[in-house]
C-alpha positions as CSV (number, residue, x, y, z in Angstrom):
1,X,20.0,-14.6,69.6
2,X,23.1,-16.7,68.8
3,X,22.2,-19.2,65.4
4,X,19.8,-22.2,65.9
5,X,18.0,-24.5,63.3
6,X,14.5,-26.0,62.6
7,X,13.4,-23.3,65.2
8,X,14.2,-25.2,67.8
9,X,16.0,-23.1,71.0
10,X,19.3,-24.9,72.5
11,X,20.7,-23.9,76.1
12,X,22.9,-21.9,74.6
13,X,20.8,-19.4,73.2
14,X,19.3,-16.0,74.4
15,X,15.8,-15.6,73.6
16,X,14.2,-12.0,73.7
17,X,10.7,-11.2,74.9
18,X,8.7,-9.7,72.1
19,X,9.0,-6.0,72.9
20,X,5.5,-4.5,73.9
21,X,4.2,-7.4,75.6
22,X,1.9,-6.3,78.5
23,X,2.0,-8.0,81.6
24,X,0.0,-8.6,84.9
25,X,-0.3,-10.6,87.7
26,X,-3.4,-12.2,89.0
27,X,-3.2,-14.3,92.3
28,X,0.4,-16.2,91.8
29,X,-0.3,-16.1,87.9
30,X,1.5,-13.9,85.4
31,X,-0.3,-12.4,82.5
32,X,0.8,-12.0,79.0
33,X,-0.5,-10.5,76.2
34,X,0.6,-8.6,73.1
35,X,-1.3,-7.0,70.1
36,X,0.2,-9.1,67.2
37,X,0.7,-12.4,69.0
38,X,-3.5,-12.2,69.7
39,X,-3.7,-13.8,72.8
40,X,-3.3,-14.2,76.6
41,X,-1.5,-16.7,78.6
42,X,-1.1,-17.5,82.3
43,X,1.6,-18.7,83.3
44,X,2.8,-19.8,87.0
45,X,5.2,-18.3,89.6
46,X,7.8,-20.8,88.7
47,X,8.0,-20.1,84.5
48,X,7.8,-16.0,85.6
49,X,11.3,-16.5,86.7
50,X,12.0,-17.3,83.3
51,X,9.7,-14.2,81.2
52,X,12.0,-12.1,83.3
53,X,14.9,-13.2,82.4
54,X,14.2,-13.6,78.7
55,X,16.2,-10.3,77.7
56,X,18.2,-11.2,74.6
57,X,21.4,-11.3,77.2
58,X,20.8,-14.3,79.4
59,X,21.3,-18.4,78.4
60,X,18.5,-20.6,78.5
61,X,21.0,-22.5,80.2
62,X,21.5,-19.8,83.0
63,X,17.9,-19.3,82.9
64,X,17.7,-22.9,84.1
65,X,20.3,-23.0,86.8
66,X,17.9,-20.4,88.3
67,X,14.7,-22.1,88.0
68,X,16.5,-25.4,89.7
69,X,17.5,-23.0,92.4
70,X,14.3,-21.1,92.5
71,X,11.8,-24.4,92.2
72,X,14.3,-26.8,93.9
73,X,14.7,-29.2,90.8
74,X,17.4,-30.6,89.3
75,X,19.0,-29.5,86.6
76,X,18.6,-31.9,84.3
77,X,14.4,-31.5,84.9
78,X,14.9,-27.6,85.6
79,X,16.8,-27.5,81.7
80,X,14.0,-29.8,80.0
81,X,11.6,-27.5,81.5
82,X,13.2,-24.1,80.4
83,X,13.6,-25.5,77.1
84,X,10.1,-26.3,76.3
85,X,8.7,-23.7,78.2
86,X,10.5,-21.5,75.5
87,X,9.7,-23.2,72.5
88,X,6.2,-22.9,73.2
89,X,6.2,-19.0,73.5
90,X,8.2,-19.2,70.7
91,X,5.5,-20.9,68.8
92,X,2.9,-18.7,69.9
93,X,5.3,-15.8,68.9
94,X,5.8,-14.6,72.3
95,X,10.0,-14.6,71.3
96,X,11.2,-12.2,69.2
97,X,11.6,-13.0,65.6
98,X,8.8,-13.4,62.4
99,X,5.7,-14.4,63.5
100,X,5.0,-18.3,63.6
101,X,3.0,-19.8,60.7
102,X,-0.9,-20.1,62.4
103,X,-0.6,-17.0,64.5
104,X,-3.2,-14.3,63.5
105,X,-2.5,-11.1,64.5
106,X,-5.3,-9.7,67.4
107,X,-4.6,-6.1,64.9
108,X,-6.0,-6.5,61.1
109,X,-6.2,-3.6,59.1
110,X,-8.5,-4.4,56.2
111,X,-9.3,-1.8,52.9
112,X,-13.2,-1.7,52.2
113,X,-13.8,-0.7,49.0
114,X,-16.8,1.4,48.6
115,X,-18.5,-1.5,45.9
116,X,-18.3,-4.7,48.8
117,X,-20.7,-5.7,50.3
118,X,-19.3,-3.9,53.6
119,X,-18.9,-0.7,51.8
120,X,-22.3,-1.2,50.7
121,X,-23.3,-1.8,54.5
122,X,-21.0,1.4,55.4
123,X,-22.8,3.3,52.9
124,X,-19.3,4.6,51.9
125,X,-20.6,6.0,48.6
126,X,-21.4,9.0,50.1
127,X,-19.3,9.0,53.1
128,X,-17.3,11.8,53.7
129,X,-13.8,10.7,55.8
130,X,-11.4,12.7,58.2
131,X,-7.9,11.7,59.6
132,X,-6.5,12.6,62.4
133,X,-2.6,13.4,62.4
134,X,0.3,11.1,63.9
135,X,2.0,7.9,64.0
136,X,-1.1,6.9,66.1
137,X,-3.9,8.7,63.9
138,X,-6.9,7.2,62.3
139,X,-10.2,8.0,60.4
140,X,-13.3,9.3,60.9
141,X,-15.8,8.9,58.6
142,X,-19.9,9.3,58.3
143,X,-22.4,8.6,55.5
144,X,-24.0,11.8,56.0
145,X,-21.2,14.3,55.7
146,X,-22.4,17.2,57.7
147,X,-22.2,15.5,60.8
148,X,-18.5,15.8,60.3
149,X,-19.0,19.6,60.6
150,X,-17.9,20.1,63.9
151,X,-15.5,17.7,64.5
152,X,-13.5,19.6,61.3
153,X,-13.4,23.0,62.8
154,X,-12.2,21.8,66.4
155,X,-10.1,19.4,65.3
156,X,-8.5,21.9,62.1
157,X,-8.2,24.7,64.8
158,X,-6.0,22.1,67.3
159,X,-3.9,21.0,64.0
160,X,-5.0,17.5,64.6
161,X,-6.0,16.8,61.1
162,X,-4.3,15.4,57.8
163,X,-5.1,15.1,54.5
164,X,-7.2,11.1,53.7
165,X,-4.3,9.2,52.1
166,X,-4.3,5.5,51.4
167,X,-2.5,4.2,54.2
168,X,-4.2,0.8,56.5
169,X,-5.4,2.3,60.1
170,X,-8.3,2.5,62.1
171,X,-11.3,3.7,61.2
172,X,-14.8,4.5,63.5
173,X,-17.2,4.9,61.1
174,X,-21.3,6.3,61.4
175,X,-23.6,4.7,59.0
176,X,-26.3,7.4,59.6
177,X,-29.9,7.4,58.5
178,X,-31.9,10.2,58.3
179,X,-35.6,10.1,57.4
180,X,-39.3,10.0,58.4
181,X,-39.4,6.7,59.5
182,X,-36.1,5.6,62.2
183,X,-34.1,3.4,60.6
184,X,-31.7,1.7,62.1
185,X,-28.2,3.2,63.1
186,X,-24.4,1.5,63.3
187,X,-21.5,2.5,64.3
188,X,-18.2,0.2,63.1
189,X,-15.0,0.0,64.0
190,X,-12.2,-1.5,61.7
191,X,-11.3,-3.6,64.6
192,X,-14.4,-4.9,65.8
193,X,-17.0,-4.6,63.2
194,X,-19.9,-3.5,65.4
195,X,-19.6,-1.6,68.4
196,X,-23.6,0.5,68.1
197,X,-26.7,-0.3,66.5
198,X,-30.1,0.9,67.2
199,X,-33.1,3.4,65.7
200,X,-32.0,6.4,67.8
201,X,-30.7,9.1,65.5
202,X,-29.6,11.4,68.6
203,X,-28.3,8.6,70.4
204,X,-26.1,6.7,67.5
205,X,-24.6,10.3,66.5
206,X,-23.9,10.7,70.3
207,X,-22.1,7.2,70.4
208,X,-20.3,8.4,67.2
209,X,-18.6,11.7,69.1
210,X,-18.2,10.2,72.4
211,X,-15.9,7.4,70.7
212,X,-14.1,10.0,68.6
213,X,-13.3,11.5,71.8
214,X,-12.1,8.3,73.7
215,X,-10.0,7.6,70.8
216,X,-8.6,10.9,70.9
217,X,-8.1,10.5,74.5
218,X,-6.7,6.8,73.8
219,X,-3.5,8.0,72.2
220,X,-2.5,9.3,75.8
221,X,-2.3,6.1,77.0
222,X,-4.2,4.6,80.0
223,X,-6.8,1.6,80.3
224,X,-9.8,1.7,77.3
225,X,-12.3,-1.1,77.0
226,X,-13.8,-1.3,73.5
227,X,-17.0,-2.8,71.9
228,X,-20.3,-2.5,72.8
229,X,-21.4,-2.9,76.5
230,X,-25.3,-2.7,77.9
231,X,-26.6,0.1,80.1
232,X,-29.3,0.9,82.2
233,X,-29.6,3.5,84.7
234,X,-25.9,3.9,84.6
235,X,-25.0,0.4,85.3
236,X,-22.9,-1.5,82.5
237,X,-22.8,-5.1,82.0
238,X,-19.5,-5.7,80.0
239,X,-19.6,-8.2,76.7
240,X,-16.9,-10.7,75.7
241,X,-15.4,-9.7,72.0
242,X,-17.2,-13.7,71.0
243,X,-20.6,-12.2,71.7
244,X,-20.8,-8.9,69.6
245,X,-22.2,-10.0,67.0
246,X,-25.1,-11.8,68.9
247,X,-25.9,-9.2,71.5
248,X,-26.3,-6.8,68.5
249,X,-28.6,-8.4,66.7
250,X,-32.2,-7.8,66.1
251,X,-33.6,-10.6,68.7
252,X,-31.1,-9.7,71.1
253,X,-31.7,-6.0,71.5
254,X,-35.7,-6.2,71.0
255,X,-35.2,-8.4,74.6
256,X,-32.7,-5.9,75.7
257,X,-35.0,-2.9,75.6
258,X,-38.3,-5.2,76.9
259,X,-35.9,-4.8,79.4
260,X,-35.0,-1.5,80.1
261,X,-31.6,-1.8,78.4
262,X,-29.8,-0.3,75.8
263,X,-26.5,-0.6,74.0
264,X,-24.2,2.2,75.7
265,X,-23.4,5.2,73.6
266,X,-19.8,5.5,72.8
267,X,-17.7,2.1,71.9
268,X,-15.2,3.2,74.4
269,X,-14.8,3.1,78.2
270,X,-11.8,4.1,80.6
271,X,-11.4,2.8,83.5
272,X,-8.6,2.4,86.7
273,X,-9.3,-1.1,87.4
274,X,-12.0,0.5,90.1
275,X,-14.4,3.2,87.9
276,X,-15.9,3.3,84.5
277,X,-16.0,6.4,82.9
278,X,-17.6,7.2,79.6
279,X,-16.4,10.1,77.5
280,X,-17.8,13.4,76.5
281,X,-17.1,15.1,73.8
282,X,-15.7,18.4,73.3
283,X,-17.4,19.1,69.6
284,X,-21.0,19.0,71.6
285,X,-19.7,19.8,74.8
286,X,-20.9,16.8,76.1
287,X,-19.3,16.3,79.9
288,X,-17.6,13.2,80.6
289,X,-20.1,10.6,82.8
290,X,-19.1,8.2,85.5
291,X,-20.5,4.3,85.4
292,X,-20.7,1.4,87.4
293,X,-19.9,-2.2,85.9
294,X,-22.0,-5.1,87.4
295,X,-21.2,-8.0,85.3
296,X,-19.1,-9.6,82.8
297,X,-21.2,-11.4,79.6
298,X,-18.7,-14.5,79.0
299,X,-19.4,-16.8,76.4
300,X,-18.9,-20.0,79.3
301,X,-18.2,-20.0,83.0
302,X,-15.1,-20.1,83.5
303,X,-12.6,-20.7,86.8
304,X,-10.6,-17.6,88.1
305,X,-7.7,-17.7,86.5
306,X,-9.2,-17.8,82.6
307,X,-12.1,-15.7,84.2
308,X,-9.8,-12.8,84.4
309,X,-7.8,-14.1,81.1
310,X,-10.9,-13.5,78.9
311,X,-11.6,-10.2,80.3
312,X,-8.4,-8.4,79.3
313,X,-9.9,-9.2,75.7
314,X,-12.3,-6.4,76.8
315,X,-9.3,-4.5,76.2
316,X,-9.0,-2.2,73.4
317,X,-5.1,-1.9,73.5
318,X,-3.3,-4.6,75.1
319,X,-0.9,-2.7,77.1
320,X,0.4,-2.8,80.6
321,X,-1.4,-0.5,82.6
322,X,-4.5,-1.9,80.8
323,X,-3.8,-5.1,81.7
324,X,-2.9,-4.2,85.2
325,X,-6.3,-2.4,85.2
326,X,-8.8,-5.0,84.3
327,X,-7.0,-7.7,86.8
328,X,-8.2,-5.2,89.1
329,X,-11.6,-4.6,87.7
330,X,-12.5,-8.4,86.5
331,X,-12.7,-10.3,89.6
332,X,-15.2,-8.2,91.4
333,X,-17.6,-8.8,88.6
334,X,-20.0,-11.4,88.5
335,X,-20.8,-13.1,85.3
336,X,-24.0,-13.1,83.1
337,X,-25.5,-16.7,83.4
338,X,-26.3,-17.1,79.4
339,X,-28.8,-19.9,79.4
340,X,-28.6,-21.3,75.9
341,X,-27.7,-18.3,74.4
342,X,-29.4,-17.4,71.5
343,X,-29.3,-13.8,70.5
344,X,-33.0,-13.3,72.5
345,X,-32.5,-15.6,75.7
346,X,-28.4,-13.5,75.5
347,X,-30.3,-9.8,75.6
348,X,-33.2,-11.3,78.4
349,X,-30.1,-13.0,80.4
350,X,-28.5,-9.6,80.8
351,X,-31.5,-7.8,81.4
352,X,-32.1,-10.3,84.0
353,X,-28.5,-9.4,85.7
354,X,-29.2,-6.1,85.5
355,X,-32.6,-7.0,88.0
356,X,-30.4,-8.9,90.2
357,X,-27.5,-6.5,90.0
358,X,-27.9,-3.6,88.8
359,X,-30.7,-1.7,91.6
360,X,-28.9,-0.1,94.8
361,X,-27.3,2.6,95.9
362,X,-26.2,6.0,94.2
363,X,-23.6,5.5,91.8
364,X,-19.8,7.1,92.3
365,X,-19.6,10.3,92.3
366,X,-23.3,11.0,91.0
């Protein structure tokens, strides 16, 4: 990019698309998204002509002698349109260069030390941690070390794993209870602090593997929806990142399970913009199981357009064929009608939609 001031862009320079920014196109909209910028935009068939041409080579200038061709404007309207058009995916960090003052990275790697009141939470004082090799490994860690057990010898015998250094990545972590009396269960991630949480022993250590083994499977690439998502008889109402929190909570799963529904094992889903699969794992030899979605859980209606918007947030990478995926996937689903949602009337809403939706016929390939 030639030299500009006050970070303002000038005709004659040649912005550069941030590299690894997914795209998608949804009716006549385009889709952008990328991990550190945080969010999604839409923007319309006209300003696509210039995210193509935004390749570190081409004017702003020439960019708007197209778009006055392209949009039959003239130049003078087609130039102030390029212009600020630029500036603000500039600001939101969209163009190459540091990252604007404001913007919060969608990735944050945090250290929790074992005395916090997270670490506390964790139970990290007697956690024992794993990490898995490679420029995309992470950690896997448990408060009761012997579940680790198996996931060691498969994963030492495939030279997967490394020695726990001090480096910032991911982390899926099992805070695991065992006793007379169930206590209650949760699986984090360093992403998204919650993703299980519930008094089954069985079924929180089977959440645990199954999501080792999606993120295992994640480093190949492809389509992954993380966080936690509802089940019942193998039908899946999806939840928006902005209602974790609530739809794990105490109120909300007590009307969730009054309803026949439970949080779904594993805090990772695949999917080709047409099926939902749910991984197995190969340290039980669990077998990989096919779902069904039936609804989206949004915070607000919304109209199309941000309808499918919000749901690439369901999205545990932002990448292209993820993003290409859940265009596909989003607009079939209907959305949870939330009432005033409260943590309670949130868990008896989707159990609700799960009466309306969820009964029918066999699901795919069962």
């Amino acid at each position: 990019m030639s030299e500009r001031t006050a970070g303002r862009l000038g005709l004659h320079d040649a912005p550069s698309l941030r590299p690894g920014t997914a795209r998608a196109t949804y009716q006549d909209r385009l889709l952008l998204g990328h991990e550190r910028v945080g969010q999604v935009i839409a923007v319309d068939p006209v300003s696509s002509i210039l995210i193509a041409g935004l390749n570190g080579l081409t004017s702003l200038g020439e960019l708007a002698e197209e778009v006055s061709d392209a949009g039959d404007l003239q130049i003078s309207t087609a130039r102030s349109f390029v212009l600020s058009l630029a500036e603000h995916l500039e600001s939101m960090g969209f163009i190459v260069g540091a990252l604007p003052d404001g913007v919060q990275p969608r990735r944050v790697d945090v250290r929790v030390s074992v005395d916090s009141c997270l670490g506390q939470r964790w139970g990290l004082s007697r956690a024992r941690t794993l990490q898995v090799s490679g420029n995309d490994g992470f950690r896997i860690s448990c408060s009761l070390p012997e579940l680790l057990d198996p996931v060691e010898q498969l994963l030492s015998k495939e030279n997967e794993l490394d020695e726990p250094d001090y480096e910032l990545m991911d982390t899926i972590h099992l805070r695991a209870v065992r006793g007379r009396v169930d206590r209650t269960q949760l699986l984090f991630d360093t992403l998204d602090p919650l993703w299980y949480a519930g008094r089954s022993f069985d079924r929180a250590v089977e959440s645990f593997l199954r999501t080792i083994e999606g993120r295992l499977r994640m480093r190949a690439g492809g389509a992954w929806l993380g966080g936690p998502s509802v089940e019942r008889d193998g039908r899946v109402v999806l939840i928006h990142p902005s209602l974790w929190d609530t739809v794990t909570s105490v109120p909300a799963l007590r009307a969730l399970h009054a309803g026949g529904c439970e949080l779904t094992v594993g805090g990772l889903l695949w999917t080709d913009g047409e099926r939902l699969q749910l991984p197995g794992d190969r340290f039980a030899g669990t077998a990989d199981r096919e779902l069904m979605a039936v609804g989206i859980a949004n915070p607000r209606a919304f109209g199309p357009i941000e309808y499918v918007r919000q749901a690439l947030h369901l999205l545990r990478w932002w990448d292209g064929s993820g993003f290409r995926a859940v265009a596909k996937l989003a607009p079939g689903l209907p959305t949870v009608e939330l009432g005033d949602a409260s943590p309670a009337a949130l868990g008896t809403a989707i159990a609700g939609h799960m009466d309306r939706h969820g009964a029918g016929g066999p699901l795919p390939n069962a």
